[in-house]
C-alpha positions as CSV (number, residue, x, y, z in Angstrom):
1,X,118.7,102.8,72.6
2,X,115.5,100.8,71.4
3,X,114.6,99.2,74.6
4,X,111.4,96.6,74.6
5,X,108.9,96.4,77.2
6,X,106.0,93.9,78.0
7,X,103.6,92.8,80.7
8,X,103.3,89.3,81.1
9,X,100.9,87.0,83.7
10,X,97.5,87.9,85.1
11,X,96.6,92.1,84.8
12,X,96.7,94.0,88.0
13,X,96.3,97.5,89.4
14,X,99.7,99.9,88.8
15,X,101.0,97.9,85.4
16,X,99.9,101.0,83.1
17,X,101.8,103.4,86.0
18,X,105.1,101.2,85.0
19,X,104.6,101.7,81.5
20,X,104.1,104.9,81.8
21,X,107.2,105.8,84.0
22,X,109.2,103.6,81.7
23,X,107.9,105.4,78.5
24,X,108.8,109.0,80.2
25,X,111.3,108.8,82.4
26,X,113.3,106.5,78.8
27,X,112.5,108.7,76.2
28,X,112.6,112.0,78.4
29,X,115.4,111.7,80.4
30,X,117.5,109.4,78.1
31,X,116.2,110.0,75.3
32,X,115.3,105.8,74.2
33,X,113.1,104.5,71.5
34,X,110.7,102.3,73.8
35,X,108.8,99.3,72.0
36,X,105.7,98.0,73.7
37,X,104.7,93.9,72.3
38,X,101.1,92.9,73.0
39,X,100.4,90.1,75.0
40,X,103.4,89.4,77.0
41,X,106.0,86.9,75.8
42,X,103.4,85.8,73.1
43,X,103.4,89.1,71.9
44,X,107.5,88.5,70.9
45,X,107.4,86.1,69.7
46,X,104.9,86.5,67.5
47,X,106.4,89.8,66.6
48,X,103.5,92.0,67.6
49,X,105.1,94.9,68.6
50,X,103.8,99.1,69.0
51,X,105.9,101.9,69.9
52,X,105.4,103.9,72.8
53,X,105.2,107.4,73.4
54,X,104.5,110.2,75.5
55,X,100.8,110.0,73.5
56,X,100.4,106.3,74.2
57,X,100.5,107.2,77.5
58,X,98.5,110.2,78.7
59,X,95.9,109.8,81.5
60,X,96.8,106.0,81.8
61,X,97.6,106.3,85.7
62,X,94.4,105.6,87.4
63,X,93.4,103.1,84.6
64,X,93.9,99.5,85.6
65,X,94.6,96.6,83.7
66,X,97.4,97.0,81.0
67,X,97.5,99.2,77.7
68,X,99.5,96.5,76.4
69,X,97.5,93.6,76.8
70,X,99.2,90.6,78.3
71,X,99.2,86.4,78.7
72,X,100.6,83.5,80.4
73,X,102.9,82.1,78.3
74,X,105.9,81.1,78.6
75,X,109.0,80.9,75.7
76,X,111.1,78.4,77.3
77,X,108.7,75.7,77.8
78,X,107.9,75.1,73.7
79,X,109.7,74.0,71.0
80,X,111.5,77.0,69.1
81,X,110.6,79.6,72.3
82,X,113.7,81.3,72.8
83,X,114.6,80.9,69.3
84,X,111.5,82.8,68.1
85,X,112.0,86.0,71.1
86,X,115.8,86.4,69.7
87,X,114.6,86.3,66.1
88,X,112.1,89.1,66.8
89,X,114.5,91.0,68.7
90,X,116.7,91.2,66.3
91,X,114.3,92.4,63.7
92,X,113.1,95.1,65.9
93,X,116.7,96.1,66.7
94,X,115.8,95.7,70.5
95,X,119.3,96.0,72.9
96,X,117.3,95.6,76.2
97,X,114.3,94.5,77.1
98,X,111.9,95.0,80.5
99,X,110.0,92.0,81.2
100,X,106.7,93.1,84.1
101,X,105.3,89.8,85.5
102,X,104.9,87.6,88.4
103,X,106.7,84.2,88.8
104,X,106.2,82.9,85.4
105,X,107.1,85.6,83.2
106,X,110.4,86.4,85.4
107,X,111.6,82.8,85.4
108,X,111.2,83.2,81.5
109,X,113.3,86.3,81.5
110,X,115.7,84.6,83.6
111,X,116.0,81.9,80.8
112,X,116.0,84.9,77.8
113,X,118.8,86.7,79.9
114,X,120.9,83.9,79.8
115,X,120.4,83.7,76.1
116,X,122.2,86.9,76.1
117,X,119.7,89.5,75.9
118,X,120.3,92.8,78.0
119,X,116.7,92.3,80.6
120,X,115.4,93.9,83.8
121,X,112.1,92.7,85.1
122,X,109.9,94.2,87.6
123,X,107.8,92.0,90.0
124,X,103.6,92.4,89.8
125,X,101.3,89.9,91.3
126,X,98.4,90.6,93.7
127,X,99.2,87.4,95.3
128,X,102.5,89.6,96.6
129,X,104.8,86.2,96.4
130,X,107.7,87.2,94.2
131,X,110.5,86.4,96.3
132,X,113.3,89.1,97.0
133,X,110.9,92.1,97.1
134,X,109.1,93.4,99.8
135,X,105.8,94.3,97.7
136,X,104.8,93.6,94.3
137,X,102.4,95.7,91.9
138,X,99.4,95.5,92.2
139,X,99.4,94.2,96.1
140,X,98.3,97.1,97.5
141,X,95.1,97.2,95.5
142,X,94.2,93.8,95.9
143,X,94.0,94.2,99.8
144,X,92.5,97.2,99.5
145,X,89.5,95.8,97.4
146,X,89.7,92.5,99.7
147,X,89.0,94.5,102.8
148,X,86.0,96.7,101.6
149,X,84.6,93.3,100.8
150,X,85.0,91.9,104.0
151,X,83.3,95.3,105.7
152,X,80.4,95.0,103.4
153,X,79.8,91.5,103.9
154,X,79.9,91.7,107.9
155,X,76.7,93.8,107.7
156,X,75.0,90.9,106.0
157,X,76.3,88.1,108.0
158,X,75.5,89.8,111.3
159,X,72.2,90.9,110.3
160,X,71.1,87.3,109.1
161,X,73.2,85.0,112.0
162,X,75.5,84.0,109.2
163,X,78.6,82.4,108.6
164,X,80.2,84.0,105.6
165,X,83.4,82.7,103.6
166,X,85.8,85.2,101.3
167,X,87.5,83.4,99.0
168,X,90.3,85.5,97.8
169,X,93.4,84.8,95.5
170,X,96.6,82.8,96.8
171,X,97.7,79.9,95.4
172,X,100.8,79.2,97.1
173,X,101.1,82.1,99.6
174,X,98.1,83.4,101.5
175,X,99.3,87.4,101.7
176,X,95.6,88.3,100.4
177,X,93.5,86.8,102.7
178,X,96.4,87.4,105.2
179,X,96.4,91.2,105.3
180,X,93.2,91.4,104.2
181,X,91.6,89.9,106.9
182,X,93.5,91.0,109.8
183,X,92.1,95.1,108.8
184,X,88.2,93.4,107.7
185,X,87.9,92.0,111.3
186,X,87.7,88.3,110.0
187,X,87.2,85.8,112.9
188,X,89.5,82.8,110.8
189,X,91.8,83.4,108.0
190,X,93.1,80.4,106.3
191,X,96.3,80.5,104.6
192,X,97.9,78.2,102.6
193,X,101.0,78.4,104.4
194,X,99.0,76.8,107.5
195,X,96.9,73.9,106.5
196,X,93.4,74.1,108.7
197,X,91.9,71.7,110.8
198,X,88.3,71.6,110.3
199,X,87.6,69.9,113.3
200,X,89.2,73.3,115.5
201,X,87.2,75.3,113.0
202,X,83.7,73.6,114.0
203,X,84.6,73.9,117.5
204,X,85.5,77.5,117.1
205,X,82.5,78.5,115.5
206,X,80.5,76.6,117.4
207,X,81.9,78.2,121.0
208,X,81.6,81.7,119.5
209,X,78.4,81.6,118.6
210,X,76.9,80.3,121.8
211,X,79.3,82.7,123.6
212,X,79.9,86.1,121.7
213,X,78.5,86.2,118.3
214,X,75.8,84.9,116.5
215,X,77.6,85.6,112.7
216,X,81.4,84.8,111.9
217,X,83.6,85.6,109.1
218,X,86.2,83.2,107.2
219,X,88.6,84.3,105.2
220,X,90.1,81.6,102.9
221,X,92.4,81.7,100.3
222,X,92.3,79.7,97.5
223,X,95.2,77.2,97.8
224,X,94.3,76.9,101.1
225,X,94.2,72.8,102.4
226,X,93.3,70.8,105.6
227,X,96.5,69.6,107.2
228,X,97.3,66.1,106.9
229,X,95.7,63.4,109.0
230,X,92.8,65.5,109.9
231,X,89.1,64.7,109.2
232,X,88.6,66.3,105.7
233,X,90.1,65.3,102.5
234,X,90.1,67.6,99.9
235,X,92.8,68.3,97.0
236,X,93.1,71.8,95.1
237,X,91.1,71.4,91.9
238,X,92.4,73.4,89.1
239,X,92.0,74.0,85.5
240,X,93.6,72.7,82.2
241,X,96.1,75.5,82.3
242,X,97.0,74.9,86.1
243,X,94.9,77.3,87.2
244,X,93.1,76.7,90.5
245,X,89.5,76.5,90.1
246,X,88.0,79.4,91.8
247,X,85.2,78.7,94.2
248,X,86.4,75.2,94.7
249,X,87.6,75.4,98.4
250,X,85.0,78.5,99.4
251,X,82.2,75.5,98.7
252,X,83.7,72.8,99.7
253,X,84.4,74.6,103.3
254,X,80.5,75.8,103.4
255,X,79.2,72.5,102.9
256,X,81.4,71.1,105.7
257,X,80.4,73.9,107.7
258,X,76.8,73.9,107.7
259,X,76.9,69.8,107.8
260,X,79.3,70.1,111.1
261,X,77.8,73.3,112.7
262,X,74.3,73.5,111.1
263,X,74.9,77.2,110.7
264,X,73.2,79.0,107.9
265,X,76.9,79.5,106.1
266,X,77.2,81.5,102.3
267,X,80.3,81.8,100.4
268,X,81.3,85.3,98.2
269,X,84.1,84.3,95.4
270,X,85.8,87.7,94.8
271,X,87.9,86.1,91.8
272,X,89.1,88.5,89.4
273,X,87.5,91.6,91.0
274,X,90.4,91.7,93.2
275,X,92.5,92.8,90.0
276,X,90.0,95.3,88.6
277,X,89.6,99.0,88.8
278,X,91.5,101.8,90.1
279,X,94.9,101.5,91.3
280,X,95.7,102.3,94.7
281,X,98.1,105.2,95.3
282,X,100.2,102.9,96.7
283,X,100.5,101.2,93.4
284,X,100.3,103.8,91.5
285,X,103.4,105.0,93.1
286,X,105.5,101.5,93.4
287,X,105.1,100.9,89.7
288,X,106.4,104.3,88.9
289,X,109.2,103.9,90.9
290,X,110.1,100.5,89.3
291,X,109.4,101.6,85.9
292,X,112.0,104.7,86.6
293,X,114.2,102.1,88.6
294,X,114.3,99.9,85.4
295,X,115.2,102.5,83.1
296,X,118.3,103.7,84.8
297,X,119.5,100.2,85.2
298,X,119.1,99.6,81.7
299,X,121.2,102.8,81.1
300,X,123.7,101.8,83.1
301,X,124.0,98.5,81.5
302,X,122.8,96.2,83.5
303,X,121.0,92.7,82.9
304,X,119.5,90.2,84.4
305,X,118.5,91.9,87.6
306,X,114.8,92.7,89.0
307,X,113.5,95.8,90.7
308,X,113.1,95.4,94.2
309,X,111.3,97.2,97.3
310,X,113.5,96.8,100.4
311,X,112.4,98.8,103.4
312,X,112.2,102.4,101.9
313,X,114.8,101.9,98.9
314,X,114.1,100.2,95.8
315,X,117.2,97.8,95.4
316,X,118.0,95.6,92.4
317,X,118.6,92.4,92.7
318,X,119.6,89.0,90.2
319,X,116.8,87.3,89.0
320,X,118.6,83.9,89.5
321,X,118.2,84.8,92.8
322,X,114.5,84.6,92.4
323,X,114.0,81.9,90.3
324,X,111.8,78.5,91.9
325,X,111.2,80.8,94.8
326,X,107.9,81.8,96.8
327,X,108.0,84.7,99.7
328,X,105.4,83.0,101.8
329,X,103.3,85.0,104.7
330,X,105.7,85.0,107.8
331,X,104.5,83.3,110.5
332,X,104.1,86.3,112.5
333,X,102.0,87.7,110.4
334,X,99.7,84.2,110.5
335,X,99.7,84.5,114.5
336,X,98.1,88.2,114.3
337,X,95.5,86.8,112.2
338,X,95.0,83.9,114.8
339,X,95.4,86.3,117.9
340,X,92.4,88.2,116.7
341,X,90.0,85.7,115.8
């Protein structure tokens, strides 16, 4: 069987340990042809396409990023889309195809699948808000990388009398700055599941530095808001692709900080650093159990399904399931964070 693969949506940490378990768990165990395309769903329909072997994929575990390159872009939404991906699967002689992404890239698939093409998809995204899985690739990292931040950055602000924002990633579900600053110690952590109120933050700050601290730490992340009717208006700011703008909420919440509070307050944008470098073991481990996941359900025949982690199994389950959804940070999780502060 030639069976296509691509990796669609921002790069994070445990997409090359996919395409690796994909590449030899398919052509060693079933003996498949697997085709790589560049660049996501551009990459098909453009027809850019690179077969994958045992070679193409030696020593690519700890590497981060992906082999095959990838882009946000999405078939369904242009004129000619679909037409173009069924055009250049048929000229490759592709019979299935496995589609890694986050939420764009798998409701793209969803839309390809019910063109009739044989797809599996497996869920990445640092932001961790695929719905339907417990953890997506890439997560684990992310956190990881968010966290040693946070430790660093606690020397600085205690040893200056600082207050000292995180921005991290999280556009419509705060699992980052979440996680990550329940294990860093962070005093607030603003989600964007719970819209803030900056006048309980000023008086926060304010009654923990007289009483217990001189330095606090905020974690924000970056679709965080203030909550309606409250005393600062402020609206996401993002790009011409629909991209957030980063650092837009991080300086907007120091200014009203060090106007409200008058403490000395300095904001660290980690940005794309929280995709880079090494992939955790975690990751390394979750993709290559998805990519062997995928493989056998592609053997067995089936389609339109994604990979799933639920509890200790990895599950499959429809991707019309998944479609228009968001797996936002339980409110449990929200009130640890608050508990602490």
């Amino acid at each position: 069987m030639r069976v296509g693969l691509l990796t669609g949506g921002g790069d994070v940490p445990g997409l090359n340990a996919a395409i690796r378990a994909v590449v030899k768990h398919g052509e060693g165990q079933y003996g498949h042809s697997i085709i790589g395309f560049r660049n996501g769903w551009k990459g098909v329909v453009d027809g850019l396409s690179i077969p994958l072997t045992r070679s193409h994929i030696r020593n690519v575990l700890p590497v981060g990023g992906t082999l095959l390159g990838t882009a946000r872009f999405h078939p369904h939404k242009g004129d000619g889309g679909i037409d173009a991906v069924l055009a250049t699967l048929e000229a490759e002689r592709i019979e299935a195809l496995i589609c890694i992404g986050g939420d764009g890239t798998l409701h793209a698939a969803s839309k390809i699948a019910e063109a009739g093409v044989r797809i599996v998809a497996i869920p990445k995204t640092i932001d961790n808000d695929v719905w339907g899985t417990d953890q997506s690739i890439g997560f684990d990292t992310a956190v990881s990388i968010a966290t040693e931040a946070i430790d660093r950055i606690h020397t600085t602000a205690e040893s200056h009398n600082r207050v000292m924002i995180v921005e991290v990633m999280g556009r419509h579900a705060g699992w980052i700055a979440a996680t990550a600053g329940i294990a860093g110690g962070a005093e607030l952590v603003l989600a964007p599941e719970s819209p803030f109120d900056i006048d309980r933050i000023e008086r926060f700050l304010k009654h923990r530095h007289r009483a217990h601290a001189s330095f606090s730490i905020v974690v924000v992340a970056e679709g965080a808001v203030p909550a309606e009717g409250t005393s600062m208006h402020y609206e996401t700011q993002v790009g011409k692709f629909g991209e957030i703008v980063a650092g837009a909420i991080g300086e907007r919440l120091k200014s009203e900080i060090e106007q409200r509070t008058g403490f000395d307050t300095r904001v660290t944008v980690l940005g794309h650093v929280q995709r880079g470098g090494t992939p955790s073991p975690t990751d390394r481990i979750l993709g290559s159990r998805f990519g062997v996941a995928a493989i056998d359900a592609i053997t067995e025949g089936r389609s339109d399904v994604m990979t799933a982690l639920r509890g200790e199994k990895v599950e499959l389950v429809p991707l019309s399931e998944i479609a228009g959804k968001v797996k936002h940070v339980p409110d449990e999780l929200l009130s640890v964070a608050r508990a602490l502060a």
